[in-house]
C-alpha positions as CSV (number, residue, x, y, z in Angstrom):
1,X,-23.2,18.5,3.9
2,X,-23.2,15.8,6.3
3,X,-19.5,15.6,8.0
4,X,-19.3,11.8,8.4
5,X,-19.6,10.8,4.2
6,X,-17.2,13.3,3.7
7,X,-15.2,11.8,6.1
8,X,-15.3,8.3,4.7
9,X,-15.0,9.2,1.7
10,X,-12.0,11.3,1.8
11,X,-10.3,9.1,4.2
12,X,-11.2,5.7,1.7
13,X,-9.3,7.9,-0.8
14,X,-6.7,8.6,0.8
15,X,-5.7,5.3,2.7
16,X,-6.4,3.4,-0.5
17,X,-3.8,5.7,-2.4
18,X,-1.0,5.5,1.0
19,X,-1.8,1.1,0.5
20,X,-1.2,1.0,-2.8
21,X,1.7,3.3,-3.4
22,X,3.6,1.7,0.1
23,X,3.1,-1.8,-1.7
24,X,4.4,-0.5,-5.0
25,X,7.6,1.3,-3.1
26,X,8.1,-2.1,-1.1
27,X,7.9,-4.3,-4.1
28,X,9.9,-2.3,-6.4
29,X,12.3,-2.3,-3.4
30,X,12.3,-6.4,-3.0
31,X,14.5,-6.3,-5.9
32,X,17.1,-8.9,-5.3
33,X,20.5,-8.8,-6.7
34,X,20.6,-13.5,-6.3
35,X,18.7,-15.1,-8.7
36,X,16.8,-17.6,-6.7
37,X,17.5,-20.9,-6.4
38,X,16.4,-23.1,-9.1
39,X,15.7,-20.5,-11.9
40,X,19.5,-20.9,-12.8
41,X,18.5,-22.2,-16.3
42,X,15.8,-20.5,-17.2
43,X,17.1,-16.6,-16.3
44,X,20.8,-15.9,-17.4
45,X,22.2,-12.8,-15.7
46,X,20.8,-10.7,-18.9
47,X,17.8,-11.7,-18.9
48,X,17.0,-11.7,-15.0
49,X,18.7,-7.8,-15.0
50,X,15.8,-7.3,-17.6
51,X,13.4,-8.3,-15.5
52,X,14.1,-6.1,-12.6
53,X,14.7,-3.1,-14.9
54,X,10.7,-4.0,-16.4
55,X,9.6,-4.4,-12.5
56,X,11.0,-0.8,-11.9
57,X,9.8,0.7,-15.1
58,X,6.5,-0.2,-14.3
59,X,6.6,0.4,-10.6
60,X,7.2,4.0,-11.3
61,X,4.6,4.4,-14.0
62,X,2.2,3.1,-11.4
63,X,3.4,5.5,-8.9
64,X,3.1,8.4,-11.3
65,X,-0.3,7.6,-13.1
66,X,-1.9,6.3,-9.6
67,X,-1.0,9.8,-8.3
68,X,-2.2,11.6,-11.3
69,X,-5.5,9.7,-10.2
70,X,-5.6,10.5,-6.5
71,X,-5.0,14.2,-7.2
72,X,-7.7,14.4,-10.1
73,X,-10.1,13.4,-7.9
74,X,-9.5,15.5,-5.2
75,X,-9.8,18.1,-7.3
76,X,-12.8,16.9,-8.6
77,X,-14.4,16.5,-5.2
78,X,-12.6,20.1,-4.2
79,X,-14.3,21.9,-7.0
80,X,-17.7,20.1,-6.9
81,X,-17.0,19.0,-11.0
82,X,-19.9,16.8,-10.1
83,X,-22.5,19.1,-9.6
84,X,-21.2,21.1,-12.6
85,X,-22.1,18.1,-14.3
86,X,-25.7,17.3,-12.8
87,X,-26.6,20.9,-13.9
88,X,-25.7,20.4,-17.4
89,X,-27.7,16.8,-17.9
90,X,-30.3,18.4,-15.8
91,X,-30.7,21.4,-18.1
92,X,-31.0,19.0,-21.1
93,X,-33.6,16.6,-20.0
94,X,-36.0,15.7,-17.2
95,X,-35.8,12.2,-17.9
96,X,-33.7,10.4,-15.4
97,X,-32.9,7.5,-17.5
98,X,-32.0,9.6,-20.0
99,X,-29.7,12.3,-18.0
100,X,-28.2,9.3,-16.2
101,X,-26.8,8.1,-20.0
102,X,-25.6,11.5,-20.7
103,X,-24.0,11.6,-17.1
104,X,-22.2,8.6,-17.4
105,X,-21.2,8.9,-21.1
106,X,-19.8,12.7,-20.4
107,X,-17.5,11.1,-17.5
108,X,-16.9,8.0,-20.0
109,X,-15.4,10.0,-22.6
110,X,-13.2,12.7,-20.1
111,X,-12.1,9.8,-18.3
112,X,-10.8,7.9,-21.3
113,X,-9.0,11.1,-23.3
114,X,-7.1,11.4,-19.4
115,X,-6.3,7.9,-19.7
116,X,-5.2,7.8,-23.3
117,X,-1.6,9.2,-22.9
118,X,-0.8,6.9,-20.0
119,X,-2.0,4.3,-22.2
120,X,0.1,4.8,-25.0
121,X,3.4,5.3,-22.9
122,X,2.3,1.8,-21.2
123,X,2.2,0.1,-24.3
124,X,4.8,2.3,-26.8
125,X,7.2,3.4,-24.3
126,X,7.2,0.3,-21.2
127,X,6.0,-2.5,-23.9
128,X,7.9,-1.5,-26.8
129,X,11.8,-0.7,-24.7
130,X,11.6,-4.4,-23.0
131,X,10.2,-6.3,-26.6
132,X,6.9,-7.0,-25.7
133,X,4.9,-4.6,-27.3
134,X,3.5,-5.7,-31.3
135,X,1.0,-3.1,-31.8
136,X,0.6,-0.9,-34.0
137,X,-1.1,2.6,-34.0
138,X,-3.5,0.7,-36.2
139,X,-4.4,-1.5,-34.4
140,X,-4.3,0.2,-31.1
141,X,-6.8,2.9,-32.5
142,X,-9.3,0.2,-34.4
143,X,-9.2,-2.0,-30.9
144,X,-9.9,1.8,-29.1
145,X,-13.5,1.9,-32.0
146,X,-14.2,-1.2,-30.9
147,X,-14.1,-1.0,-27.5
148,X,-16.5,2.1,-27.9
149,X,-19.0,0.5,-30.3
150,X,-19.3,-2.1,-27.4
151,X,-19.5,0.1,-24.3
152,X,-22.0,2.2,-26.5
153,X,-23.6,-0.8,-26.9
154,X,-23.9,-3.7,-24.9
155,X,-22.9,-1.3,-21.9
156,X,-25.7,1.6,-23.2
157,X,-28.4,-0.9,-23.1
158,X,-27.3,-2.4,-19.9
159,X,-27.0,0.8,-17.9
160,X,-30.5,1.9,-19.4
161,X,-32.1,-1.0,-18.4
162,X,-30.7,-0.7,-14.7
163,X,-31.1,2.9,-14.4
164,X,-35.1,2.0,-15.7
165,X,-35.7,-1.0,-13.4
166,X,-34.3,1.7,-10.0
167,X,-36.7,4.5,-11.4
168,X,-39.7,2.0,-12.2
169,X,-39.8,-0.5,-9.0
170,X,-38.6,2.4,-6.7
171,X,-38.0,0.1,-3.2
172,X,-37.7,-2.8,-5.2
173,X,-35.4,-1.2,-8.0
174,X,-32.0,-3.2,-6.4
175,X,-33.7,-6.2,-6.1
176,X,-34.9,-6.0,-10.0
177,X,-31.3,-4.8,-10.5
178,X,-29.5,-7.3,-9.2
179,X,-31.7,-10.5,-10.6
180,X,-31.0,-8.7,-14.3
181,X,-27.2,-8.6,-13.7
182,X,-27.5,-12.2,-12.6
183,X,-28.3,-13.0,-16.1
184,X,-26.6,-10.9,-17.7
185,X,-23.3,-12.3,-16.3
186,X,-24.5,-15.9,-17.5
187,X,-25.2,-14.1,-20.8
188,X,-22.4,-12.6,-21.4
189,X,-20.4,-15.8,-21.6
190,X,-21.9,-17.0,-25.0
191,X,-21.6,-13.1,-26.3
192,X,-17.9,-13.1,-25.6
193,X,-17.1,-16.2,-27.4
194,X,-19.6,-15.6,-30.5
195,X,-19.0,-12.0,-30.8
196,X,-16.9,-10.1,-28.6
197,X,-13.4,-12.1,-28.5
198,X,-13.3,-12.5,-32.8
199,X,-13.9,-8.4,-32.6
200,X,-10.3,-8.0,-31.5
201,X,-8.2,-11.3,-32.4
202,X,-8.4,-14.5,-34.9
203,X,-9.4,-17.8,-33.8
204,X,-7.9,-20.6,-35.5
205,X,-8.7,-24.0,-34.9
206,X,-6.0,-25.9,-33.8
207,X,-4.7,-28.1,-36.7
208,X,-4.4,-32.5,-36.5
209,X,-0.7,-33.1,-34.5
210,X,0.8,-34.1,-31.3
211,X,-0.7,-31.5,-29.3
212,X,-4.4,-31.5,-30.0
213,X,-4.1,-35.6,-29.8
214,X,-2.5,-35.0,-26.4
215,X,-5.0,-32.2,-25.4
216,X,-8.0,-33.9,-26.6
217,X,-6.8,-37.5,-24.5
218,X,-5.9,-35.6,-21.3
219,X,-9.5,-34.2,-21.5
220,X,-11.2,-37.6,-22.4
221,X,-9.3,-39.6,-19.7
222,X,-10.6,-36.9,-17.1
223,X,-14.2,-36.8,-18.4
224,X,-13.9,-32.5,-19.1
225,X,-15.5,-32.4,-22.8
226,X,-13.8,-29.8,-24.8
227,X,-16.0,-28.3,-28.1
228,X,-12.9,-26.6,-29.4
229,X,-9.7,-25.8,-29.4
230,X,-7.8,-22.5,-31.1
231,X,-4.9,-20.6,-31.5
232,X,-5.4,-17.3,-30.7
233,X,-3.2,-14.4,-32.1
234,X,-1.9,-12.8,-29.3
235,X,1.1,-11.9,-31.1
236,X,0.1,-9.2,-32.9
237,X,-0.5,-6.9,-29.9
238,X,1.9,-8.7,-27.4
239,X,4.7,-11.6,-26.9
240,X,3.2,-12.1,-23.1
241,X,2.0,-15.7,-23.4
242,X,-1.2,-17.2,-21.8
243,X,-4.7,-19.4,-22.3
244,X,-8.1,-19.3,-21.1
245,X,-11.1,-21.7,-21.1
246,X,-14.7,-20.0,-21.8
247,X,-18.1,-21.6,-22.0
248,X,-20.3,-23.7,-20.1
249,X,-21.3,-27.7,-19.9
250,X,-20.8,-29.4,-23.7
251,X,-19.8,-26.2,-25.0
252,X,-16.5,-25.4,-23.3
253,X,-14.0,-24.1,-25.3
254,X,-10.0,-23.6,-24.8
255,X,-7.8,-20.4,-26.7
256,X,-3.8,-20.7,-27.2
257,X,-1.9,-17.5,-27.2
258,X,0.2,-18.3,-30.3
259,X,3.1,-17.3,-28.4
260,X,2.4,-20.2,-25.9
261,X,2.2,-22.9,-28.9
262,X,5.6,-21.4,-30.0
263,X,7.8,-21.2,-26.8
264,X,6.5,-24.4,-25.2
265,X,6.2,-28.2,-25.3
266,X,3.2,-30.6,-25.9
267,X,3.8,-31.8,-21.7
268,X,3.6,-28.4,-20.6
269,X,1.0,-26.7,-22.7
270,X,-1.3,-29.9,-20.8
271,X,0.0,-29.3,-18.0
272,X,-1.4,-25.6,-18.4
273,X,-4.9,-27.4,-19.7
274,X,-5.0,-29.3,-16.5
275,X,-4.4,-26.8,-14.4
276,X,-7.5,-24.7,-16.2
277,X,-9.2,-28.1,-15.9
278,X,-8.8,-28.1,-11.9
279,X,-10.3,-25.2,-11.5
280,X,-13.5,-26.3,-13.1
281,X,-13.2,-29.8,-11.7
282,X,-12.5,-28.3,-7.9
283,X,-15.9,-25.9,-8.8
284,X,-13.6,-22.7,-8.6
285,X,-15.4,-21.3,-11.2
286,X,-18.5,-21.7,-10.2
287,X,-18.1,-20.4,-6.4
288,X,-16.8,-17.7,-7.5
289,X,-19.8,-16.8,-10.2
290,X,-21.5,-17.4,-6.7
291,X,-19.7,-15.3,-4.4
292,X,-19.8,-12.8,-6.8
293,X,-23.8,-12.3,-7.2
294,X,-24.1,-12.5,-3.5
295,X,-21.4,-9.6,-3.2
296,X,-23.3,-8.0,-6.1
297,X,-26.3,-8.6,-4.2
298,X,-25.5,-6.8,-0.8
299,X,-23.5,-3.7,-2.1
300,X,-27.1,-2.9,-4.5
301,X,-29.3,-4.0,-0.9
302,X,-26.5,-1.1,0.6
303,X,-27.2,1.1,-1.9
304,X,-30.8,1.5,-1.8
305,X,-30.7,2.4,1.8
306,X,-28.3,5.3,1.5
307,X,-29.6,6.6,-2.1
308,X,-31.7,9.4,-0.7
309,X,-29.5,10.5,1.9
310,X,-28.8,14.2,0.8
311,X,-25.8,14.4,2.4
312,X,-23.5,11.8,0.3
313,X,-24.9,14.1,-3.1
314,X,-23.7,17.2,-1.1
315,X,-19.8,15.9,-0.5
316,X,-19.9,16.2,-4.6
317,X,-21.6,19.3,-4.9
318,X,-25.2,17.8,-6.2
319,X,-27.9,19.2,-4.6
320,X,-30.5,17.0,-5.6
321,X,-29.8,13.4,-5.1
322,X,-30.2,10.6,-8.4
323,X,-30.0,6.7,-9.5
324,X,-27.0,8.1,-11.3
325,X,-25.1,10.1,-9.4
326,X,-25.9,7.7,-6.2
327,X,-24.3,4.4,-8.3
328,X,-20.8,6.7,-8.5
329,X,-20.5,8.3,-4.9
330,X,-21.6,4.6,-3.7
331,X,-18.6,3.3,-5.5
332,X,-16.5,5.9,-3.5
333,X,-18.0,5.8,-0.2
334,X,-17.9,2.0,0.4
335,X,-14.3,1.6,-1.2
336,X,-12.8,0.7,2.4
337,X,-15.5,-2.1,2.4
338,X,-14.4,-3.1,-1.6
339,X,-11.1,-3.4,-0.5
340,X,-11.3,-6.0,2.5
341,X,-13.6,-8.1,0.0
342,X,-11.0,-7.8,-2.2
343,X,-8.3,-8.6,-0.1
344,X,-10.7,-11.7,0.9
345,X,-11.3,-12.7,-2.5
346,X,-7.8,-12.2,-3.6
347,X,-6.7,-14.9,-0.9
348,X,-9.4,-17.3,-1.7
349,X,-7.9,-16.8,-5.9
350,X,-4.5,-17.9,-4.1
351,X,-5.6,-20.6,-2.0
352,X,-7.7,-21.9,-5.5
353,X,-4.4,-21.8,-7.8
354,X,-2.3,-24.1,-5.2
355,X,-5.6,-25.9,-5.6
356,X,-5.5,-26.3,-9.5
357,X,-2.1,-26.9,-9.5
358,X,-2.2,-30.3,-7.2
359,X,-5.4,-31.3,-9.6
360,X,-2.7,-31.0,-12.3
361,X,0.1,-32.9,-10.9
362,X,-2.5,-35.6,-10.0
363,X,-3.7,-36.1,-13.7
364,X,-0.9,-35.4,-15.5
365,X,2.0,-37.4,-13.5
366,X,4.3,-34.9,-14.9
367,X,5.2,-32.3,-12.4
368,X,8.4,-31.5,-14.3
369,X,6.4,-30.0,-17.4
370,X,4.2,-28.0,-15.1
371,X,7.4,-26.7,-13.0
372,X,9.3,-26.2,-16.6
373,X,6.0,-24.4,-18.0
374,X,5.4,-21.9,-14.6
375,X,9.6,-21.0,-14.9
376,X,9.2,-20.6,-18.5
377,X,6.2,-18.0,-18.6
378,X,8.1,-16.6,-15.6
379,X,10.7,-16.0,-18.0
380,X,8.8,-15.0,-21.0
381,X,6.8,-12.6,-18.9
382,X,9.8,-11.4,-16.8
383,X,8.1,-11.9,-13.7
384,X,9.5,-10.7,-10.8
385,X,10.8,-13.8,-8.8
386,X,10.7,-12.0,-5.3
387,X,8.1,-9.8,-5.1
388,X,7.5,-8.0,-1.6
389,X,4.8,-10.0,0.9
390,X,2.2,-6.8,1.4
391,X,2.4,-6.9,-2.5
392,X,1.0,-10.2,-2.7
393,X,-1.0,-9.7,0.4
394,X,-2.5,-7.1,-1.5
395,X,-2.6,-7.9,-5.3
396,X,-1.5,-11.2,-6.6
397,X,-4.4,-13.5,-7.6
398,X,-1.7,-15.7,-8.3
399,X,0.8,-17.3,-5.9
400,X,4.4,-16.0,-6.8
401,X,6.3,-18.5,-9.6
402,X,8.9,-19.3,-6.8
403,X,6.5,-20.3,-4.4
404,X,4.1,-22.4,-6.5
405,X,7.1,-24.1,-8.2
406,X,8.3,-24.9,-4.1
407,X,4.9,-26.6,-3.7
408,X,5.2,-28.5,-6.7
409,X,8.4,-29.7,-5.6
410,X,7.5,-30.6,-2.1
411,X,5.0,-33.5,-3.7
């Protein structure tokens, strides 16, 4: 065993568990007592109580299941589980390709039946007590079939093909790799729309009123074509409200939470269009697809230079190095370098939402909808109002409510 992987690795464990458990501790601790100034009509006393209780629930659940996590894999490393495992595929086939499938489906399936009771708490326990859990058992076990028909799937076929193109090319195996995944993440957008998102909720088209004639004017007066417009059932699983936009070019589509058509106004669901809209119109979208294969890119170059090194495969217990085994220690051994990219990219998502909402306020001329619609998802949501700085430092994509809403003002 070479000392210095097991180092990094064990030290990448452990300072990312310390980080995220001292931001949790910190943010469940920002709790303040004063509702902040401005959200007066929008959280009554009840309701902003709620909201800290939901912060705290959830706070310790992370706490709990993120240590649950941190010691399973300690143990995991301890013990050498790993090269348990690579004996067993190894014993069944001398195909690579083949043992790598088995290798990652054998970890697939453990990992999800140790995930399965912290999932149902989340959403029976936390969801249900604060009234925004709708799911059944039905539908939480047909939406747990599907899930597995397309990881089996669309993630079988994927991981064959890369763990054929890195045993094929050899040297030139990341290269291949990462010129496949290129497309494939263009792909996937048409597959997600087409086939993936009706798999799990109903699309209806939205129906001749005052919003789509809004919606469809707002998007003609700022030259951002818009194929279709739905209401999505979010409902049935949850009464957390939000929208998305998917496609590309002509084909750009928009999907309604139905809860967001019920608890909000024709000004402020535009205002939330507009805000989607500036994030195409600023080319958001695109710089990240863009950062993301060049990231993408570098971690697969990194990869193929350390894949042979016997000593990483050693930290795990594997005695024999492979494509397989390489793609999950790699994971683990560059997480310190993950988490500064993240950290990067996180501020840039930040920096991008201020960005979207200005583009709003410019083309709507209504900043009251947009500060009325951020307050009321704040609500609907129960947000926390005042999270801790590190926390957003560390996690929030998003600029907190109170802050954006500042901005907004500020104009």
């Amino acid at each position: 065993m070479e000392p210095i992987f097991y180092i990094i690795i064990i030290t990448a464990i452990v300072f990312e568990y310390l980080i995220s458990s001292t931001s949790t501790i910190l943010n469940m601790n920002s709790i303040s007592e004063t509702l902040p100034k401005g959200f007066e009509g929008v959280y009554d006393e009840d309701k902003y109580a709620k909201s800290q209780k939901y912060l705290k629930s959830n706070s310790q659940f992370s706490l709990f299941s993120s240590s649950f996590s941190f010691l399973l894999i300690m143990v995991v490393i301890h013990f050498g589980f790993f090269g348990i495992l690579d004996e067993f595929v190894r014993s069944k086939t001398t195909n690579p390709v083949y043992a790598g499938l088995v290798f990652f489906l054998i970890i697939f399936v453990i990992n999800d039946l140790i995930n399965l009771p912290f999932s149902l708490f989340k959403n029976f326990v936390i969801e249900e007590k604060f009234g925004f859990n709708k799911m059944t058992i039905s539908i939480f076990i047909k939406d747990k079939l599907k899930s597995y028909f397309l990881i089996f799937f669309i993630g079988g076929i994927t991981m064959f093909l890369i763990l054929s193109f890195f045993n094929y090319f050899d040297e030139f195996g990341w290269l291949i790799v990462w010129i496949f995944l290129t497309f494939f993440s263009i792909l996937i957008q048409p597959i997600f729309i087409h086939f993936i998102a009706p798999m799990f909720n109903k699309f209806t088209p939205l129906g001749d009123g005052e919003l789509k004639t809004a919606i469809a004017k707002y998007s003609k007066k700022n030259n951002f074509p818009i194929s279709k417009i739905d209401i999505m059932d979010g409902s049935k699983r949850s009464n957390h409200s939000n929208a998305y936009f998917t496609g590309f070019g002509k084909s750009k589509r928009i999907a309604l939470f139905d809860t967001l058509v019920k608890n909000h106004n024709t000004d402020e669901i535009v205002s939330v269009v507009a805000h989607e809209v500036g994030h195409y119109k600023k080319k958001h979208i695109l710089f990240g697809m863009i950062v993301s294969v060049i990231q993408t890119g570098l971690m697969l170059f990194l990869f193929n230079i350390i894949i042979n090194r016997v000593g990483l495969f050693n930290v795990f217990g594997v005695s024999e190095p492979s494509i397989y085994g390489g793609l999950v220690f790699f994971g683990l051994l560059f997480a310190p370098l993950n988490m500064v990219i993240s950290l990067i990219s996180i501020a840039i998502s930040r920096k991008n939402e201020f960005e979207a909402d200005q583009y709003a306020l410019e083309t709507t001329k209504n900043p009251k909808a947009l500060i009325s619609m951020l307050k009321g998802l704040a609500s609907s949501n129960l947000s926390h109002l005042t999270p801790h700085p590190f926390t957003v430092f560390l996690e929030y994509s998003h600029p907190p409510v109170y802050e954006r809403v500042k901005k907004i003002e500020k104009k």
